[in-house]
N, C-alpha and C positions, 0 to 999 in steps of 0.2 A: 563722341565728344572727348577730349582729351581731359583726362585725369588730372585735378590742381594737384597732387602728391608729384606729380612728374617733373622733373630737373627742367627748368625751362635751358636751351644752348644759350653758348655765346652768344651767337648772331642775334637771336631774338630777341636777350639783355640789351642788346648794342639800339636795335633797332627802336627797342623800347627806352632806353635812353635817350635819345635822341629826340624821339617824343616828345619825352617827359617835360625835358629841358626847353624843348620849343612852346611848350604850354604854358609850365610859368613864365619864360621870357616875355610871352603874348600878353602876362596877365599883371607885370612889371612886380614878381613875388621875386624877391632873392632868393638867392640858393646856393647851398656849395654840393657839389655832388662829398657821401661820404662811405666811410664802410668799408668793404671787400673792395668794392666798382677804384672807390678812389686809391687803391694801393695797386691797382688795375693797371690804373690810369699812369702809374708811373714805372711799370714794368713788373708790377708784381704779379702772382698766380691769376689765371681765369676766372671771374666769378661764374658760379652758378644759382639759379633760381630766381635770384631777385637784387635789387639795386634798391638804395638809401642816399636819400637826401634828407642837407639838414635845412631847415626854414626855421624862421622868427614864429611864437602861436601867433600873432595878432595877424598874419598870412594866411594861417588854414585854412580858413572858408573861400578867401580868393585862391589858393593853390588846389582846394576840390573843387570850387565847380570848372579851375581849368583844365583837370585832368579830366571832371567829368565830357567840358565839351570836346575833348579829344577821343572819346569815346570808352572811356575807363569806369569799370566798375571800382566806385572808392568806400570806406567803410570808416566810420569813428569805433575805435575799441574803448572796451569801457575804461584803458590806463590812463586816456587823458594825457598821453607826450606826445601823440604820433595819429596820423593816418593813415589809412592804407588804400591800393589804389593799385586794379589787376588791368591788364594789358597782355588778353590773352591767358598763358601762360605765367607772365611774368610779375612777380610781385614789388609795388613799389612801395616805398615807406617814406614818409614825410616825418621826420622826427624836429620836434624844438626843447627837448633835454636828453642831453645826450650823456650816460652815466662818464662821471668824472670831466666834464668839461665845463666851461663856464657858460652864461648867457649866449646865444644865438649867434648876438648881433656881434659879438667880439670874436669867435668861431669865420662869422663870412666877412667882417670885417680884414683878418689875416689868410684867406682866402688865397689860392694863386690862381692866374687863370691859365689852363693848361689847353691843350689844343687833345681831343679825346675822340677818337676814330675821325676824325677833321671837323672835328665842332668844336670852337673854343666856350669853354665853361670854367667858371671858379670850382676848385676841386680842395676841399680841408686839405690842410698841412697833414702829411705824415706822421709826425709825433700825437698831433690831435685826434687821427684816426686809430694808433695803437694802443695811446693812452685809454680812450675809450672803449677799446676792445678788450684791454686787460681788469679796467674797473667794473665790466661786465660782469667778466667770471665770478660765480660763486657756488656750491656744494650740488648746486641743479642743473648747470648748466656751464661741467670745465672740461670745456673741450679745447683741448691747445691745439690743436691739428691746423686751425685756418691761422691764427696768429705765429705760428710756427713758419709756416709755409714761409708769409709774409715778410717774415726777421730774417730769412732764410735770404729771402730775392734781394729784400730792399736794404739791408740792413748799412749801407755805406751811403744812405741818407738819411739817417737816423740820428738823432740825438739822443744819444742810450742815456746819458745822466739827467736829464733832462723827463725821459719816459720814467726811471728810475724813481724822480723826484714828486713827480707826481702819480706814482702809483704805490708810492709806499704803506699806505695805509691798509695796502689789501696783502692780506698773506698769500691769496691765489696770483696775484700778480710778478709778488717775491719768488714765488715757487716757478713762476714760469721762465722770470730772469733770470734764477739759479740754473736751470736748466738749458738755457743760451749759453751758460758760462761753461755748463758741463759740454755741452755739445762743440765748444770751440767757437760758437759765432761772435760771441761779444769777450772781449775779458772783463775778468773780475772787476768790483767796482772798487773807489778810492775809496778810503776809509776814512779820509779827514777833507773838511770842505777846503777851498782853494788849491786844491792839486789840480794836473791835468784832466778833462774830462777820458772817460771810458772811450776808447780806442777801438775798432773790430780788428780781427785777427787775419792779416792775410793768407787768401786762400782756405779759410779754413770753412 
């Protein structure tokens, strides 16, 4: 039996996606794919392990048992934002509070629908996926490596003053923008509001 500690591949994320997305569609649960998958989805690093979607709570129970009838072991944890739901290997997360983002329905409401290994899906906006990635970070959990990666690929769809604006509250999130700046991917930011927004650096 295959160890859950083990990096599920690509393929099997893809496959398992694919899934996913056919079970809620079956079960008429909104969704926007989010996370690692959705910065994926538009050219960014490979995810590995596991995929995230966001839903509305008043879904959940209809998005488990459609996971369940697709043959998915699913689990309520005791946080109370999220389910989870394995496929194999692969782990899915059904999230409806996403740190630093607003209600659900406004999240899938601005939504795009992107075409994702030839399945079209609503997939979060970019900015809503980083933003939430960075208001994540806190003293237990600052790993800049996957949002690195990220800022790295996609960085000339981004709205840096924008992600800036809403993540200022967090000094781990400052720390990570200062560190785009240092590395050459974003320039520095305006100092005074109505100036040009933050620009990336070509080539850099």
């Amino acid at each position: 039996m295959a160890s859950k500690q083990a990096p599920a591949e690509t393929t099997e994320i893809t496959e398992t996606l694919k899934r996913a997305a056919a079970a809620l569609r079956g079960a008429d649960v909104p969704f926007a794919l989010a996370g690692s998958v959705a910065a994926w989805a538009r050219g960014g690093p490979a995810p590995c392990n596991d995929l995230d979607f966001a839903i509305r709570e008043e879904d959940a129970d209809r998005a488990e048992r459609a996971l369940a009838d697709y043959g998915m072991r699913t689990e309520r944890p005791p946080e109370g934002w999220l389910l989870k739901a394995w496929d194999g290997d692969v782990l899915v997360d059904l999230i409806w509070d996403l740190e630093g983002l607003e209600e659900p329905s406004a999240l899938l409401d601005r939504a795009e629908e992107l075409s994702v290994q030839a399945v079209r899906m609503p997939v979060l906006r970019i900015d809503d996926v980083v933003v939430s990635m960075l208001c994540a970070l806190d003293e237990h959990a600052l790993d800049y490596a996957g949002p690195l990666a990220i800022a790295r690929a996609l960085r000339e769809q981004l709205d840096w003053r924008d992600v800036r604006e809403r993540t200022a509250k967090s000094p781990y999130a400052r720390g990570f923008l200062h560190l785009l700046e240092e590395l050459d991917v974003v320039r520095p930011a305006r100092a005074r509001a109505g100036e040009p927004r933050v620009r990336v650096v070509p080539g850099g």
